[in-house]
mmCIF file of the protein (N, C-alpha, C, O) and its ligand, coordinates in Angstrom:
data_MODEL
# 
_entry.id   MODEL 
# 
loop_
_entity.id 
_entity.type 
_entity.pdbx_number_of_molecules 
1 polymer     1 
2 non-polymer 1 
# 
_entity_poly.entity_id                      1 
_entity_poly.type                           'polypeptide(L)' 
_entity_poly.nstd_linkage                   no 
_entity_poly.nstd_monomer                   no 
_entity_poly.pdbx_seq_one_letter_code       
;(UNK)(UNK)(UNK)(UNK)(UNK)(UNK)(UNK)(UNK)(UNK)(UNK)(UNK)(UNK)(UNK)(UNK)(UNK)(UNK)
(UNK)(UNK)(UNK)(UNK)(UNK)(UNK)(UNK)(UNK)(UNK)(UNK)(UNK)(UNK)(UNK)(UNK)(UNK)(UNK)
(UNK)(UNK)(UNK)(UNK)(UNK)(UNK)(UNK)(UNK)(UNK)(UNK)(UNK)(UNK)(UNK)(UNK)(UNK)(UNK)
(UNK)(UNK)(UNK)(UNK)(UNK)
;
_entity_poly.pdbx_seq_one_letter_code_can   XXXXXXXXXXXXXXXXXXXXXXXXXXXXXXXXXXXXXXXXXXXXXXXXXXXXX 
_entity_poly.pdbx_strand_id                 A 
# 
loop_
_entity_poly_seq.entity_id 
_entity_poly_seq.num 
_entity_poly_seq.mon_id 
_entity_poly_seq.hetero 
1 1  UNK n 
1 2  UNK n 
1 3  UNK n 
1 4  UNK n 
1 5  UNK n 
1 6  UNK n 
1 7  UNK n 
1 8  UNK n 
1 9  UNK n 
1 10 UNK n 
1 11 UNK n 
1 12 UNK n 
1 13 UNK n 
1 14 UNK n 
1 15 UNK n 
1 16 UNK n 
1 17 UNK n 
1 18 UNK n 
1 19 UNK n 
1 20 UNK n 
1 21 UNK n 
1 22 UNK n 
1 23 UNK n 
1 24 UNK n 
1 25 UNK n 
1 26 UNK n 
1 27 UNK n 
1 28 UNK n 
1 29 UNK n 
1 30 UNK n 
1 31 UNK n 
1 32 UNK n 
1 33 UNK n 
1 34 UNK n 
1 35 UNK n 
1 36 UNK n 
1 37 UNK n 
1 38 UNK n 
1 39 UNK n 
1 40 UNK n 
1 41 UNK n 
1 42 UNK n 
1 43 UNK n 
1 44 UNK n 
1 45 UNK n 
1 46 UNK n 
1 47 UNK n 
1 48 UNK n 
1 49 UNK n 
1 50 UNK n 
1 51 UNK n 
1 52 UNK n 
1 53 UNK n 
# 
loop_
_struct_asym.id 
_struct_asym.entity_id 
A 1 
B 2 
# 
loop_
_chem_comp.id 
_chem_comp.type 
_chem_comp.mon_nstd_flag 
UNK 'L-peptide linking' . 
ZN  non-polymer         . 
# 
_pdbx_entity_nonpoly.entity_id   2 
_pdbx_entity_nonpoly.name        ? 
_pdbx_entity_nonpoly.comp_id     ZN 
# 
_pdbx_nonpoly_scheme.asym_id         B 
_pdbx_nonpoly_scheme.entity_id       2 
_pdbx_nonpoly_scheme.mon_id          ZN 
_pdbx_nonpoly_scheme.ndb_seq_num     1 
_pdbx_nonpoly_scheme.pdb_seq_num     101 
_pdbx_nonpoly_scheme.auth_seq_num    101 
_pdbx_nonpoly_scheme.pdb_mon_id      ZN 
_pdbx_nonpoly_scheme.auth_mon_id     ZN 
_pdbx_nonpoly_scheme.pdb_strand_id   A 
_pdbx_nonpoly_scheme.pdb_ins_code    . 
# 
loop_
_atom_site.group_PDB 
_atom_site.id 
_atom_site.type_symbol 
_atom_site.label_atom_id 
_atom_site.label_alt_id 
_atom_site.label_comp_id 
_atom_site.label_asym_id 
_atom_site.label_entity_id 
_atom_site.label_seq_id 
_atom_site.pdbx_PDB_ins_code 
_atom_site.Cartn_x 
_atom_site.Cartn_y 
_atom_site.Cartn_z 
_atom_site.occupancy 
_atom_site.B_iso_or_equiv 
_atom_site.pdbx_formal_charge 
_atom_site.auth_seq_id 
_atom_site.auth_comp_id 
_atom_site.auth_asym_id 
_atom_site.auth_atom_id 
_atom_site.pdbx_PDB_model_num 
ATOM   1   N  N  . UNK A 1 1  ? 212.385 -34.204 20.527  1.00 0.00 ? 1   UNK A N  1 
ATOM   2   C  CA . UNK A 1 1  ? 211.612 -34.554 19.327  1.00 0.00 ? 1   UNK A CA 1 
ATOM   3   C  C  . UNK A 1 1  ? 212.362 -35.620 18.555  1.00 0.00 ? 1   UNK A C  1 
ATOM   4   O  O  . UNK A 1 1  ? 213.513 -35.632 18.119  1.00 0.00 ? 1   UNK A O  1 
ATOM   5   N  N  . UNK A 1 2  ? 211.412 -36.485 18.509  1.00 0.00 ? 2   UNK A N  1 
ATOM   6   C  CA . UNK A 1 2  ? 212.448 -37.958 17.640  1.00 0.00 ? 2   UNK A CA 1 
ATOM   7   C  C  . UNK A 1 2  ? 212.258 -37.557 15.976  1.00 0.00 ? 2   UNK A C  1 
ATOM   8   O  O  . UNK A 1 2  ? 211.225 -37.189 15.416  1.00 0.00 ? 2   UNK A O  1 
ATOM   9   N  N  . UNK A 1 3  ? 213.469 -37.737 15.458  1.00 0.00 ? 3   UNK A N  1 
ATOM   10  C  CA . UNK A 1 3  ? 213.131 -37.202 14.031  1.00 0.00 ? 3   UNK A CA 1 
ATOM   11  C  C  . UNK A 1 3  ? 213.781 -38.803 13.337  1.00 0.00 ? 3   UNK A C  1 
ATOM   12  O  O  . UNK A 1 3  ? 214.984 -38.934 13.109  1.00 0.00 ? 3   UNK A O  1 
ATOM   13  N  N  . UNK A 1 4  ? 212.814 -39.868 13.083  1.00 0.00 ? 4   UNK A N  1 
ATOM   14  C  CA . UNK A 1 4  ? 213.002 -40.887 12.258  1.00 0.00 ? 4   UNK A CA 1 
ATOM   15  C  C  . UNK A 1 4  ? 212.997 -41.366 10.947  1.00 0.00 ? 4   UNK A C  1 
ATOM   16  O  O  . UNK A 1 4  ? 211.967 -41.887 10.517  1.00 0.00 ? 4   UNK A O  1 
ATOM   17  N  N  . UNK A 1 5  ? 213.986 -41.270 10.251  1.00 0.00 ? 5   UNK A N  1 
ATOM   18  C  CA . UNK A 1 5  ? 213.206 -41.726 9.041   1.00 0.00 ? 5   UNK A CA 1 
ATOM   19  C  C  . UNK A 1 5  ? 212.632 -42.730 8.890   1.00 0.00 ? 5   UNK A C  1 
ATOM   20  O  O  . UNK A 1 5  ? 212.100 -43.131 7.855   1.00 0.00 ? 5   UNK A O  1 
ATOM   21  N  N  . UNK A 1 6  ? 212.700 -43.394 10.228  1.00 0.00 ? 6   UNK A N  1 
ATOM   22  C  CA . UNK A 1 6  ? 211.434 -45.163 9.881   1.00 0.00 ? 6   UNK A CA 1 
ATOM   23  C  C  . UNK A 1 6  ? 209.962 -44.662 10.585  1.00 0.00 ? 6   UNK A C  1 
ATOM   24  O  O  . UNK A 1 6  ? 209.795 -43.925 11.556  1.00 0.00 ? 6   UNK A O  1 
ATOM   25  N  N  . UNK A 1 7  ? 209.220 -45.170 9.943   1.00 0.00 ? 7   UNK A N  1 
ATOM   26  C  CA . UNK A 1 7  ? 207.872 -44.884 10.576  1.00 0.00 ? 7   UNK A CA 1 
ATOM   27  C  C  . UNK A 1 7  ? 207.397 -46.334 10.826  1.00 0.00 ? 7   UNK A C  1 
ATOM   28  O  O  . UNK A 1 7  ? 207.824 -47.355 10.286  1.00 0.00 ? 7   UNK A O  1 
ATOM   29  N  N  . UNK A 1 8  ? 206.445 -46.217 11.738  1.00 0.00 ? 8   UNK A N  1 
ATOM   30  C  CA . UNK A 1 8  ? 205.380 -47.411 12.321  1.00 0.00 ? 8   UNK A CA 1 
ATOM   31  C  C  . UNK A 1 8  ? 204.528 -47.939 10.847  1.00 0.00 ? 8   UNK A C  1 
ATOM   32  O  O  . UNK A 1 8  ? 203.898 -47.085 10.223  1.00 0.00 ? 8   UNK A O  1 
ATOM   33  N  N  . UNK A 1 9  ? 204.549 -49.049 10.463  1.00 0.00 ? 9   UNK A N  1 
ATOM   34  C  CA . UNK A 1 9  ? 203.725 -49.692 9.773   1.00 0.00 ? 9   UNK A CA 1 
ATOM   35  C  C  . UNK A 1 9  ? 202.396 -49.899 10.892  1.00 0.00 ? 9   UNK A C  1 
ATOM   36  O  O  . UNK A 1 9  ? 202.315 -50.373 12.025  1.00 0.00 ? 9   UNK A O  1 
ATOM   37  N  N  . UNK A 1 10 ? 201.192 -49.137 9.714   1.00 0.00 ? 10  UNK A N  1 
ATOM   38  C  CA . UNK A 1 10 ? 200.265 -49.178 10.047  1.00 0.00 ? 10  UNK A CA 1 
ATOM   39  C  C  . UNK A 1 10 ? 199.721 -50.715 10.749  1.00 0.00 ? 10  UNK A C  1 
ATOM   40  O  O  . UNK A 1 10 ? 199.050 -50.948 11.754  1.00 0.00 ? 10  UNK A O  1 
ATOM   41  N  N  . UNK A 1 11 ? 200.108 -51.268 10.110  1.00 0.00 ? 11  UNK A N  1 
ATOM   42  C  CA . UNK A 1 11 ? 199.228 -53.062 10.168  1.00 0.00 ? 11  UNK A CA 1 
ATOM   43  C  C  . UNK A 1 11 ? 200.010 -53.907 11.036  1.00 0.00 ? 11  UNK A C  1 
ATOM   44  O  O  . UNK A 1 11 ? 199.435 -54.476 11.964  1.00 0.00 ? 11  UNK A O  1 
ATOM   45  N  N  . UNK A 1 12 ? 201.091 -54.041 10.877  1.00 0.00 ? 12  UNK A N  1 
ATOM   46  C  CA . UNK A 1 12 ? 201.929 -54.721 12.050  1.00 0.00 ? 12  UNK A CA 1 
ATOM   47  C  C  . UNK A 1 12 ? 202.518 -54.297 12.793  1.00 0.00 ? 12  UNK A C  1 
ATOM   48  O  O  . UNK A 1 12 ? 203.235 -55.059 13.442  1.00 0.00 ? 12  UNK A O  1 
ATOM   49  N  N  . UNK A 1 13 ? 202.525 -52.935 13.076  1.00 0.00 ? 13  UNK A N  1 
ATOM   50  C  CA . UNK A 1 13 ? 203.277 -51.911 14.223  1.00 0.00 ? 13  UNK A CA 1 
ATOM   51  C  C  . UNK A 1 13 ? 205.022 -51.862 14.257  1.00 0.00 ? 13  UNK A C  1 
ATOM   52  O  O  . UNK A 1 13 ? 205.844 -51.403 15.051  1.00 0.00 ? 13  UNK A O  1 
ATOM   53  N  N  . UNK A 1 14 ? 205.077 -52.368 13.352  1.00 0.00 ? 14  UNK A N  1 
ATOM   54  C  CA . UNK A 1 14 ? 206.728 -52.761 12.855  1.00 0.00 ? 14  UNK A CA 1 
ATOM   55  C  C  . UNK A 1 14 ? 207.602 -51.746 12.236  1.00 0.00 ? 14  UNK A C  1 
ATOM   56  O  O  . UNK A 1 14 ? 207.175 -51.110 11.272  1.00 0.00 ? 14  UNK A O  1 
ATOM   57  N  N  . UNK A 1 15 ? 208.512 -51.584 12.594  1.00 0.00 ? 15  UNK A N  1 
ATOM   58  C  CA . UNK A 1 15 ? 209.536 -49.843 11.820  1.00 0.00 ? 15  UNK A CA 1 
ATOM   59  C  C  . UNK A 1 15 ? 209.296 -50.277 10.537  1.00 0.00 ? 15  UNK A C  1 
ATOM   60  O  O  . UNK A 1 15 ? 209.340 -51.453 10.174  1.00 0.00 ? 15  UNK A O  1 
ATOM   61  N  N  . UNK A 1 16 ? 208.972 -49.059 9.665   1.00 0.00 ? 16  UNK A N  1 
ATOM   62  C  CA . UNK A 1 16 ? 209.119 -49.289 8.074   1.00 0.00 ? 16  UNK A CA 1 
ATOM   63  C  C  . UNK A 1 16 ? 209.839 -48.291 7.287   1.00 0.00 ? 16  UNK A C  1 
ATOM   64  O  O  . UNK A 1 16 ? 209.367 -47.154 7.297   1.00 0.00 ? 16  UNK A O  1 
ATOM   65  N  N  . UNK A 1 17 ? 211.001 -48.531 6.540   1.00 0.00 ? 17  UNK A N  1 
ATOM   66  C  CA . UNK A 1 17 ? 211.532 -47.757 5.606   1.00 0.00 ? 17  UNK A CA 1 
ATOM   67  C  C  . UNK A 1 17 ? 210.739 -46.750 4.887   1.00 0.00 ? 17  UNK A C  1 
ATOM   68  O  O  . UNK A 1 17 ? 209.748 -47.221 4.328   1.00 0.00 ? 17  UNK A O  1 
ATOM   69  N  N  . UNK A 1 18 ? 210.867 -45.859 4.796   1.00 0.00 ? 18  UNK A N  1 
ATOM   70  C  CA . UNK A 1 18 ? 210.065 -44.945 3.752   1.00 0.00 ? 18  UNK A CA 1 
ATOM   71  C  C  . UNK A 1 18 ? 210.460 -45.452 2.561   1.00 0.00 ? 18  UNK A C  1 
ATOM   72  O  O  . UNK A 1 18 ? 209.552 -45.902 1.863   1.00 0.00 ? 18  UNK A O  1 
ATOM   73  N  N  . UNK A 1 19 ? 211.598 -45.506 2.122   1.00 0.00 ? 19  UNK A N  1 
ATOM   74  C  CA . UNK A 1 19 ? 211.914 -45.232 0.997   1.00 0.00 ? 19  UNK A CA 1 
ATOM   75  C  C  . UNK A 1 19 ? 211.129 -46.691 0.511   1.00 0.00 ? 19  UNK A C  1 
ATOM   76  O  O  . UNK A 1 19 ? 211.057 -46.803 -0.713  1.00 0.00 ? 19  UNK A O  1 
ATOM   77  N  N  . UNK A 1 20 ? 210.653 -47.596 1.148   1.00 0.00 ? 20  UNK A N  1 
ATOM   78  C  CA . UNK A 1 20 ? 209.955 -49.110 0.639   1.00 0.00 ? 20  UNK A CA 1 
ATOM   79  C  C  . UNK A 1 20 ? 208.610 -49.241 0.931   1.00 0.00 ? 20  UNK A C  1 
ATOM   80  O  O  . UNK A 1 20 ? 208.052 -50.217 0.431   1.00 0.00 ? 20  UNK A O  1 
ATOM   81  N  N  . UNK A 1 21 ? 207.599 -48.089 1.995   1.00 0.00 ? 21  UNK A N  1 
ATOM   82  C  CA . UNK A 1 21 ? 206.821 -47.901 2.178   1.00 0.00 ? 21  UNK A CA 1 
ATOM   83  C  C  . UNK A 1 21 ? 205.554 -47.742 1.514   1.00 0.00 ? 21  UNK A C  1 
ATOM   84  O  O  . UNK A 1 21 ? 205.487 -46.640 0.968   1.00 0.00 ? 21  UNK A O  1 
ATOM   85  N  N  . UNK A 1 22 ? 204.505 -48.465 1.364   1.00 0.00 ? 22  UNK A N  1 
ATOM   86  C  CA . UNK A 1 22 ? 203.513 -48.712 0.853   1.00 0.00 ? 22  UNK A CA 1 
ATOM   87  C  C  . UNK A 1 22 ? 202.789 -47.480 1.561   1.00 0.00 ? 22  UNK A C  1 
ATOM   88  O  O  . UNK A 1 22 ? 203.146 -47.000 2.637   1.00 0.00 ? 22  UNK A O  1 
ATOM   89  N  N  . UNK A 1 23 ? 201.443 -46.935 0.589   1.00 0.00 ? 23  UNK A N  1 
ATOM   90  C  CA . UNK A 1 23 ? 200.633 -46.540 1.225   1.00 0.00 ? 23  UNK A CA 1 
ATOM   91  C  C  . UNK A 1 23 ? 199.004 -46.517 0.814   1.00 0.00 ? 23  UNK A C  1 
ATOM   92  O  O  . UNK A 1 23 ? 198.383 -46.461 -0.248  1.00 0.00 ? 23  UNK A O  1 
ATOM   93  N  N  . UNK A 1 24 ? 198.579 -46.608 2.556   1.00 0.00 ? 24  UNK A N  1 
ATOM   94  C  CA . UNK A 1 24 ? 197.180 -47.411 2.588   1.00 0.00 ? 24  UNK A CA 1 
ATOM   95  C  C  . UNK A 1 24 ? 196.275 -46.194 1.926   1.00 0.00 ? 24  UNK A C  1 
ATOM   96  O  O  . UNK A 1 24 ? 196.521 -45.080 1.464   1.00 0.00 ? 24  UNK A O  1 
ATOM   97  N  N  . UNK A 1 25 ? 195.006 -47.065 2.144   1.00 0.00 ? 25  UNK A N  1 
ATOM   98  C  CA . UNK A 1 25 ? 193.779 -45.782 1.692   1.00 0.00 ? 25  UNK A CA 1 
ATOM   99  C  C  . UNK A 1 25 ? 193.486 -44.983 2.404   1.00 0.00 ? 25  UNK A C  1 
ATOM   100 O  O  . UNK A 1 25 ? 192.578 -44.182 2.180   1.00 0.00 ? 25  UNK A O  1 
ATOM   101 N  N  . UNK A 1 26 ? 194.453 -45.016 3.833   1.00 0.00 ? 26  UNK A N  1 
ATOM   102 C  CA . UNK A 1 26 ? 194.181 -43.716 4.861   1.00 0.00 ? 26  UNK A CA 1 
ATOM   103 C  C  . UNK A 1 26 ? 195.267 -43.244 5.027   1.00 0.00 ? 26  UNK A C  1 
ATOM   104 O  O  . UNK A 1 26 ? 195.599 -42.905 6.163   1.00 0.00 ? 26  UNK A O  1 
ATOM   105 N  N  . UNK A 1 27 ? 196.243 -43.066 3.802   1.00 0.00 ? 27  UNK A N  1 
ATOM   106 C  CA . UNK A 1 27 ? 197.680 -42.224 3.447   1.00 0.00 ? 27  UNK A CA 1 
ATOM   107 C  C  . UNK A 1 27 ? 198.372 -42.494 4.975   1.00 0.00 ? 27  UNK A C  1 
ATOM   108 O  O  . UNK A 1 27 ? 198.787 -41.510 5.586   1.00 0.00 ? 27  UNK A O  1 
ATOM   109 N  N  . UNK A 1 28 ? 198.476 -43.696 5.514   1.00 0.00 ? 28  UNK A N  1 
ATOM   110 C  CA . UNK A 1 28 ? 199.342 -44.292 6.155   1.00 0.00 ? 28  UNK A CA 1 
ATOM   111 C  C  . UNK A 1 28 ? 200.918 -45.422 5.459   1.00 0.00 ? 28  UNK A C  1 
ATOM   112 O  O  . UNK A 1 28 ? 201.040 -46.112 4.446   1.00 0.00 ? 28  UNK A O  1 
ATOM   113 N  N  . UNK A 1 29 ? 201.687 -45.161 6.410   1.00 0.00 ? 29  UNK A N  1 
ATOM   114 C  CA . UNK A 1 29 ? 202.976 -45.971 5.821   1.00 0.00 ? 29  UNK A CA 1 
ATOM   115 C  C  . UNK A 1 29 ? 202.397 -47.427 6.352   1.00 0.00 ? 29  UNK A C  1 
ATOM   116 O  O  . UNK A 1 29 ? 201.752 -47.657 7.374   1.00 0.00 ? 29  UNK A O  1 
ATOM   117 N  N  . UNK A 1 30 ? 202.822 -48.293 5.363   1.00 0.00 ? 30  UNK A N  1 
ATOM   118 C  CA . UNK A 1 30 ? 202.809 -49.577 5.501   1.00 0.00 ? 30  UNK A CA 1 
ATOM   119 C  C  . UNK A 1 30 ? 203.164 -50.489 4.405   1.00 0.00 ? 30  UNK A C  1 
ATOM   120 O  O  . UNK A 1 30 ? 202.972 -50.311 3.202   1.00 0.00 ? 30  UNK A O  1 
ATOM   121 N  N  . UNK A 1 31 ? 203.939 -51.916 5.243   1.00 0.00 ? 31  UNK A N  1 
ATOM   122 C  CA . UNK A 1 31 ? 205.110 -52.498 4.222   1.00 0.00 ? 31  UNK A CA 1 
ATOM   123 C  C  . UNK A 1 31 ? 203.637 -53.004 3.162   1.00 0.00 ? 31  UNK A C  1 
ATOM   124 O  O  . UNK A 1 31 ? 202.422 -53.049 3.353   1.00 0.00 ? 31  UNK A O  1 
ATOM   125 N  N  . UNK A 1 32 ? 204.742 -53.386 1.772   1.00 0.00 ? 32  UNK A N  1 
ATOM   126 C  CA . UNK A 1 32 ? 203.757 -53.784 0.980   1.00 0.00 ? 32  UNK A CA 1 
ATOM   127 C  C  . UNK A 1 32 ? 203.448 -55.016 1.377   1.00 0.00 ? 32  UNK A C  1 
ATOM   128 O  O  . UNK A 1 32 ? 202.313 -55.138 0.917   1.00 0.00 ? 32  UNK A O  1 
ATOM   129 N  N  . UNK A 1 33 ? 203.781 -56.323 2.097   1.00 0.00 ? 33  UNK A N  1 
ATOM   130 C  CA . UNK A 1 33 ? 203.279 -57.143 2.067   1.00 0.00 ? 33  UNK A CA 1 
ATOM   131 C  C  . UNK A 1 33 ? 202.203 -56.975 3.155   1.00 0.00 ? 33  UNK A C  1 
ATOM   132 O  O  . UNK A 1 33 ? 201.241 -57.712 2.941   1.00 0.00 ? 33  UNK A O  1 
ATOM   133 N  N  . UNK A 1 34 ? 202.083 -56.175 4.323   1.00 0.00 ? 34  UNK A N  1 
ATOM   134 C  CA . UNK A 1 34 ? 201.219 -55.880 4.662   1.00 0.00 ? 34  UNK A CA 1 
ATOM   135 C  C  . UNK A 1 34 ? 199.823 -55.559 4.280   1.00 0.00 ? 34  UNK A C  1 
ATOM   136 O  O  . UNK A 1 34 ? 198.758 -55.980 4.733   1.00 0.00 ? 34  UNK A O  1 
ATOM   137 N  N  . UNK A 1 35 ? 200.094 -54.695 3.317   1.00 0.00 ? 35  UNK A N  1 
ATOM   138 C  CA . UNK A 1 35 ? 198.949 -54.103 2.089   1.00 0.00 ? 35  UNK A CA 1 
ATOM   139 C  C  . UNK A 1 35 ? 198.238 -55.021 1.725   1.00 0.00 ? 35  UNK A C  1 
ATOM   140 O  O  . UNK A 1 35 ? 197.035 -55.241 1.871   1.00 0.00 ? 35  UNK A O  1 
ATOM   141 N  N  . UNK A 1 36 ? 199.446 -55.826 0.992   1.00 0.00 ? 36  UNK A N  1 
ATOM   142 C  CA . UNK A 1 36 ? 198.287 -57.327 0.239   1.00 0.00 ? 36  UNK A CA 1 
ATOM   143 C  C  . UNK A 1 36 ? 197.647 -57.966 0.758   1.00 0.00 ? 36  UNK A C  1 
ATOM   144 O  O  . UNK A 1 36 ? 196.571 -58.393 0.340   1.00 0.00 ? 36  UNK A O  1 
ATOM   145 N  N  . UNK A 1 37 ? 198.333 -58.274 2.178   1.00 0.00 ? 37  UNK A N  1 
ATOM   146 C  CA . UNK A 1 37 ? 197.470 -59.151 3.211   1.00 0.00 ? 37  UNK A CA 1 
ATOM   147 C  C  . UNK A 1 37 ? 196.456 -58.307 3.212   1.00 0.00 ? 37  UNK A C  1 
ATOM   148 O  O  . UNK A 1 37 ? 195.432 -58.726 2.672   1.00 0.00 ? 37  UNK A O  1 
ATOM   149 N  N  . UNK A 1 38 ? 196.429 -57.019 3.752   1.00 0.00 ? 38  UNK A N  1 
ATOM   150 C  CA . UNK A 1 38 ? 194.915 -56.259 4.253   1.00 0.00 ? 38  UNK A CA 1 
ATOM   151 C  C  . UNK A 1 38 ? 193.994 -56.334 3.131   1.00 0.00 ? 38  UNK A C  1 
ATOM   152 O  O  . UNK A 1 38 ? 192.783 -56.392 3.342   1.00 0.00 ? 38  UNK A O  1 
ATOM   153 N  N  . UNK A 1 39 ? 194.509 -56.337 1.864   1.00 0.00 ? 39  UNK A N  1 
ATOM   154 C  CA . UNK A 1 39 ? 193.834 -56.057 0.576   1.00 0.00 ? 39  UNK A CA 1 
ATOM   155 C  C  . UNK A 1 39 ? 193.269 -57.599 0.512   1.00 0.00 ? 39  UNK A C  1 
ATOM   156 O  O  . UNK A 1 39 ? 192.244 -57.727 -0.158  1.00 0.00 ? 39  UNK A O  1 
ATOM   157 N  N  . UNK A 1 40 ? 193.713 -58.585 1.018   1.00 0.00 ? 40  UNK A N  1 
ATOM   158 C  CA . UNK A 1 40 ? 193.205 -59.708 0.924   1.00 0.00 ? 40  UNK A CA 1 
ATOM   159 C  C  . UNK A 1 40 ? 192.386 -60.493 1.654   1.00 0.00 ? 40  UNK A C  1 
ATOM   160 O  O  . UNK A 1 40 ? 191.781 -61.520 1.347   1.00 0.00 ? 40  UNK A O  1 
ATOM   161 N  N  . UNK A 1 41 ? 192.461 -59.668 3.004   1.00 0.00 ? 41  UNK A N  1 
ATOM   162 C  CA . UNK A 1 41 ? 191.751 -60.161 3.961   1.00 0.00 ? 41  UNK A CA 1 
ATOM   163 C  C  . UNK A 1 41 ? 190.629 -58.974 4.174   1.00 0.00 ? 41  UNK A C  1 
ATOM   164 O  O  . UNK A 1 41 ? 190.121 -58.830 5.286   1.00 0.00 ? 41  UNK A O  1 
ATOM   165 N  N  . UNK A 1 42 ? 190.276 -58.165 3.115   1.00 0.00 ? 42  UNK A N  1 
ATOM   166 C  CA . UNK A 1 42 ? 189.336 -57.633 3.168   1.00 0.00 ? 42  UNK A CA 1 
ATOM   167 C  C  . UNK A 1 42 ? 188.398 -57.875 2.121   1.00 0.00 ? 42  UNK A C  1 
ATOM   168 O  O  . UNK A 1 42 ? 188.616 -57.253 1.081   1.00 0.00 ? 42  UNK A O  1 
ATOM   169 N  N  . UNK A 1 43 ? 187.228 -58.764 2.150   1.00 0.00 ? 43  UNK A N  1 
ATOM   170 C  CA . UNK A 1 43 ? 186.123 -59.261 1.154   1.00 0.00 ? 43  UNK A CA 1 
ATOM   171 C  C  . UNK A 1 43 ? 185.891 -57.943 0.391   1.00 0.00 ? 43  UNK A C  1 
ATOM   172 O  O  . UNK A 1 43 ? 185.561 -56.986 1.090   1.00 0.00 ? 43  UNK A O  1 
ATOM   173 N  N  . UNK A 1 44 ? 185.992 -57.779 -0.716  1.00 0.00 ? 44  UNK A N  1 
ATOM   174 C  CA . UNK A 1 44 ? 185.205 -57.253 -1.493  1.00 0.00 ? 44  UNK A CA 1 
ATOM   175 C  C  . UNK A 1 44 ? 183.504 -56.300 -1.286  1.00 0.00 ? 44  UNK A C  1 
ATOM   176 O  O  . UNK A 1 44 ? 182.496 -56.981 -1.471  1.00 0.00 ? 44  UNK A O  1 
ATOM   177 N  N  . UNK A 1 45 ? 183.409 -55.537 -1.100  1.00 0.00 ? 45  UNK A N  1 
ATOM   178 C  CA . UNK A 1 45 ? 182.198 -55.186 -0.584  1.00 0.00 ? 45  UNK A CA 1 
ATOM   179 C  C  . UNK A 1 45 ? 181.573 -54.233 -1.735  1.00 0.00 ? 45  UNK A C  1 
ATOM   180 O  O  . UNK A 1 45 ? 180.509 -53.656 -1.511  1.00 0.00 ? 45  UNK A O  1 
ATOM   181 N  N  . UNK A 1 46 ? 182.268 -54.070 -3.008  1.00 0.00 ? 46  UNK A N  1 
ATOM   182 C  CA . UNK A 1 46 ? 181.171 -53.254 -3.823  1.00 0.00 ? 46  UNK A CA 1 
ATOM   183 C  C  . UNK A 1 46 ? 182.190 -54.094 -5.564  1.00 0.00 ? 46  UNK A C  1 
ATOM   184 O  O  . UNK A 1 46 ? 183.397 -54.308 -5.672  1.00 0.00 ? 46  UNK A O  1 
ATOM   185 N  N  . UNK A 1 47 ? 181.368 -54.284 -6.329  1.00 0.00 ? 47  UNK A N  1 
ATOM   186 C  CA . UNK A 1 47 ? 181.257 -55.258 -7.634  1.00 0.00 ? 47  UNK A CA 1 
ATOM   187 C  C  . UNK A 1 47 ? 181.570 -56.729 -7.264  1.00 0.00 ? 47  UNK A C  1 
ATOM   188 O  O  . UNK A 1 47 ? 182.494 -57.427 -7.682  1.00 0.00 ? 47  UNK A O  1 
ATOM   189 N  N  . UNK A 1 48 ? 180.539 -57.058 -6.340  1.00 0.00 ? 48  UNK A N  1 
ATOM   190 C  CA . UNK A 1 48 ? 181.031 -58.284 -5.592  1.00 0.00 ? 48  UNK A CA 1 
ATOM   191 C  C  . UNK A 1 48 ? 179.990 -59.443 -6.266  1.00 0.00 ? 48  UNK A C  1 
ATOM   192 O  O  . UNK A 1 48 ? 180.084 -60.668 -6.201  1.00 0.00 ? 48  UNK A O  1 
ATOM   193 N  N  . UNK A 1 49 ? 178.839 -58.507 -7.018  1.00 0.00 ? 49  UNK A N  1 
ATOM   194 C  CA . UNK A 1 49 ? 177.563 -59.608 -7.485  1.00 0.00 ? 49  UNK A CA 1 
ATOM   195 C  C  . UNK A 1 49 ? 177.920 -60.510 -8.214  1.00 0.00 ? 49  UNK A C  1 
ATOM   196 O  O  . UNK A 1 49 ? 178.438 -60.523 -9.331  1.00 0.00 ? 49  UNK A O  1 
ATOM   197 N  N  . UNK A 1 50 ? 177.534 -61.470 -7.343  1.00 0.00 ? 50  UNK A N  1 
ATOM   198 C  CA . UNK A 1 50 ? 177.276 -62.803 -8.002  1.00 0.00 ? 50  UNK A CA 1 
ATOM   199 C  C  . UNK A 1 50 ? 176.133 -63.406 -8.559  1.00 0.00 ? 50  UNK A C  1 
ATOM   200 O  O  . UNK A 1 50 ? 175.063 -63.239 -7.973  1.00 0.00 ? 50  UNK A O  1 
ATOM   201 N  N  . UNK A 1 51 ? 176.175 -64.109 -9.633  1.00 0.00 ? 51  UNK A N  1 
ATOM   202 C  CA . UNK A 1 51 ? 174.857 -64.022 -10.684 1.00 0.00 ? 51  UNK A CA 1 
ATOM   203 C  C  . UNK A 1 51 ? 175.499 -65.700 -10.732 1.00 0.00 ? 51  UNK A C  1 
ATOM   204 O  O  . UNK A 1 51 ? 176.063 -66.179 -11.716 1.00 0.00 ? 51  UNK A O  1 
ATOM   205 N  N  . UNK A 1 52 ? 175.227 -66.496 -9.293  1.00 0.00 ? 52  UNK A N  1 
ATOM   206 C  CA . UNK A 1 52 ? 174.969 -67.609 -10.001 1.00 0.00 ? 52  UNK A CA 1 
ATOM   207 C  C  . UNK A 1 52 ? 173.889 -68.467 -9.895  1.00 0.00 ? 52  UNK A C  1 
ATOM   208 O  O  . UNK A 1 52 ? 173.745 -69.576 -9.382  1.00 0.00 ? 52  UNK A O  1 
ATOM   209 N  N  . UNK A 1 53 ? 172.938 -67.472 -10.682 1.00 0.00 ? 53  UNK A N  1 
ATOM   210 C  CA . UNK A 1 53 ? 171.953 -68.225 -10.918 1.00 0.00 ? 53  UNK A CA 1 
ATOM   211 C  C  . UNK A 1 53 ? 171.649 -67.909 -12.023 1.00 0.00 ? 53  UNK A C  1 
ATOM   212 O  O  . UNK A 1 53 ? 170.700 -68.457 -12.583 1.00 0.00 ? 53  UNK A O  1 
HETATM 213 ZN ZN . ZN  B 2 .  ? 203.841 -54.155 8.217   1.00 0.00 2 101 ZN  A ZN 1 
# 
């Protein structure tokens, strides 16, 4: 039994520190810059209306 304190970052499959570990909306470890990227490369899908008209 491997007992690690690094876990797999969800998003880049990369060892991640706990103790620096971000976590996603599916209570997965992942680095924070990972996060932002996902948080950024995911459009908006609810208060997204646009009223330009
Ligand atoms: Zn990562």
């Amino acid at each position: 039994m491997i007992t690690s304190r690094f876990q797999m970052c969800a998003i880049c499959l990369e060892p991640i520190d706990l103790c620096t570990a971000e976590t996603d909306d599916e209570g997965r470890a992942v680095h924070e810059e990972c996060y932002l990227m996902k948080m950024k490369g995911n459009p908006p899908t609810e208060n997204s209306e646009e009223t330009s008209q």
